[in-house]
N, C-alpha and C positions, 0 to 999 in steps of 0.2 A: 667496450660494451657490446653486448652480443644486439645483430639486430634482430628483428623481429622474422624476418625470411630464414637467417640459421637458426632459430628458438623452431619454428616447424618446419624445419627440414625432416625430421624423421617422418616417417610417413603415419604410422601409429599415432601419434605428437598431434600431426597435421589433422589428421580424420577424429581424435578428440576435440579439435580445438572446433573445426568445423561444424558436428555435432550439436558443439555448445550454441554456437549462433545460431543453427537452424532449431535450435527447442532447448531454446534461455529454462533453466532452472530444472535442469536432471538431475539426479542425484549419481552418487557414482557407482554404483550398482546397474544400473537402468543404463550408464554409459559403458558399462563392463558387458551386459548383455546385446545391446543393441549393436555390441562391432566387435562381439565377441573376440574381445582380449580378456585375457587372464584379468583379477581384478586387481591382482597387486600392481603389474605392468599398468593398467589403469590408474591406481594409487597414485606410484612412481609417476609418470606424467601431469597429473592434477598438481600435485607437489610444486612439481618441476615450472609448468605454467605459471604457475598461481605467485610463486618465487620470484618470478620477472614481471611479474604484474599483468601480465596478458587475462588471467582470468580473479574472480573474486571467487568467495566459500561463504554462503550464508545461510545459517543453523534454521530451519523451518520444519514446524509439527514433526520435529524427531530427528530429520532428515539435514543432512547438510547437501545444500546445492549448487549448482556451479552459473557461471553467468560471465560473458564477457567482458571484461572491464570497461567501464565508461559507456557501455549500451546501452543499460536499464537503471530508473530509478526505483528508490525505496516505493513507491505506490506503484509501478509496474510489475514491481517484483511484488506486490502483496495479491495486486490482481491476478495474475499466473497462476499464483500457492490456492486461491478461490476457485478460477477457472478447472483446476486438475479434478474438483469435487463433480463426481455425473450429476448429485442431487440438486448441487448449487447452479450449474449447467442449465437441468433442465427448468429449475425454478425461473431463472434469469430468458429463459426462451418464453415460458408461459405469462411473464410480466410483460414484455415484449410484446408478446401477442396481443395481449390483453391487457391493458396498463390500469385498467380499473377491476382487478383481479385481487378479490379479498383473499387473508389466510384461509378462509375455508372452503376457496372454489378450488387454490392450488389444495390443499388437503385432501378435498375428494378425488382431483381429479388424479394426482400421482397416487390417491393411496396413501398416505403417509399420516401420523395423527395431526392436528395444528399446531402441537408444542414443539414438534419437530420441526416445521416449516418456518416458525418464527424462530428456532435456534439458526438455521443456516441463514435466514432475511437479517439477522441481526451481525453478521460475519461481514455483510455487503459494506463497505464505505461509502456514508450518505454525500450525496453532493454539495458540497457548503464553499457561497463566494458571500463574497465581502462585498458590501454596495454603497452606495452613498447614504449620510454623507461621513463615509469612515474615510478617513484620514491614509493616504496612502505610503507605501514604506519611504521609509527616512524622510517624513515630513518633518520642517520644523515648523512653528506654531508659539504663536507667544502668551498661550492663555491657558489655566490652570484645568483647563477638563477633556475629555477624551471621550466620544462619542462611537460607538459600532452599530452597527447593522449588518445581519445576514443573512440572505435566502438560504435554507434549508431544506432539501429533497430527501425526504427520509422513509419507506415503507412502512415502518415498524418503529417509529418516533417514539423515543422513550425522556431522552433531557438533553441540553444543551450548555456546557458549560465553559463559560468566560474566565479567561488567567491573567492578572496582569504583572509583569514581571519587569523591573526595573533593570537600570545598564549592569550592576555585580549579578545579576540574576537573583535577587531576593523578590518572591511572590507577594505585591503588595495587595492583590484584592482575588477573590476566586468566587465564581457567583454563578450558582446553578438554575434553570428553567426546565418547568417541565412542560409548558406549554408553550403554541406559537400561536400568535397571531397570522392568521395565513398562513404561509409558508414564512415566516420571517421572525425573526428573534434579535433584540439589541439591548446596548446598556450604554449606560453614561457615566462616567469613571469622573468625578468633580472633585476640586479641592487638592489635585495633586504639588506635587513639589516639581519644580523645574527642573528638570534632567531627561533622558531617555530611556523611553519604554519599550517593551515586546509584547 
C-alpha cells in the first residue's frame, strides 16, 4: 500500500492537496486557477487523491467540491456551501450586530426586497437541541411512550416536524407544528410497541 508521503510526493499532488485543507470546499476549476495548472493535470490529481481516499467529491449547487477526508462534516460542509454566499455573508453580520434585527431593517438597510432576505434566512440551519426530559440515545425504558422536547432558534420559523421511525426503519408516526411555545416545541409518542426507536 502506497503511503500517504509517496501519494504527495509530486509537488503539483502536494500543492492540490494543501490547497484543499487550507479552503475546504473548492471546486476544481477555482483549484485549476488558483495554482494555475492546466485543468486536466488538475482533474488527473483530484482523481488520483480521491482514489486513495485522501480527499472526498461532494455534488453542491452545481459544483462538485473537494474536501479532505475525515476533516469536515456533513453540517460543516453545508455551512461553507452558505458562507461562499456575500448576501448570506452579509445578512449573518447584520444579525450579529443586531440580533433583534427584523426582515425589514435587513431589507432597507442592504437594499434588497424582504422576499429576498427571507429566501437566503430560510437557507440558515436553525439551532435545535434536545432537552429534557427526552430520553437520551440508546436509552432503554420499560414503558410504552416516548416524550420530546426541543429548543428551537429559528429567524424565520415556519414548522417543526417530528418522525418517528422504528429499528427496519418504517415511519410509525410524523407530526407537524407550526407554532412554538417559546422557543420550544414537543410531543408525546404513547401506546408504542416494545422495540427500538429513532
Amino acid at each position: 500500500m502506497i503511503s500517504e508521503k509517496n501519494i504527495l510526493k509530486l509537488e503539483a499532488r502536494q500543492n492540490i492537496y494543501i490547497l484543499i485543507l487550507k479552503n475546504p470546499g473548492l471546486h476544481q476549476r477555482e483549484i485549476s486557477r488558483r495554482l494555475d495548472i492546466p485543468f486536466s493535470t488538475t482533474q488527473y490529481h483530484l482523481r488520483f487523491l480521491k482514489k486513495r481516499n485522501l480527499i472526498i467529491e461532494k455534488s453542491e449547487n452545481r459544483y462538485s467540491r473537494f474536501y479532505i477526508a475525515n476533516k469536515t462534516n456533513p453540517m460543516e460542509r453545508k455551512l461553507l456551501v452558505l458562507l461562499r454566499s456575500k448576501t448570506i455573508r452579509h445578512i449573518l453580520v447584520m444579525m450579529l450586530w443586531d440580533i433583534t434585527s427584523s426582515r425589514t431593517t435587513i431589507s432597507n438597510f442592504m437594499n434588497i426586497p424582504p422576499n429576498t432576505v427571507s429566501f437566503y434566512i430560510d437557507k440558515i440551519s436553525p439551532d435545535i437541541n434536545f432537552t429534557l426530559p427526552t430520553p437520551t440515545n440508546s436509552t432503554n425504558q420499560n414503558y410504552d411512550s416516548i416524550y420530546v422536547n426541543v429548543t428551537i432558534n429559528d429567524t424565520n420559523f415556519a414548522n417543526v416536524t417530528f418522525r418517528l421511525v422504528n429499528s427496519t426503519g418504517s415511519q410509525i408516526n410524523t407530526t407537524t407544528y407550526t407554532n412554538l411555545t417559546g422557543n420550544e416545541s414537543f410531543i408525546n409518542w404513547t401506546g408504542l410497541a416494545y422495540t427500538n426507536y429513532k
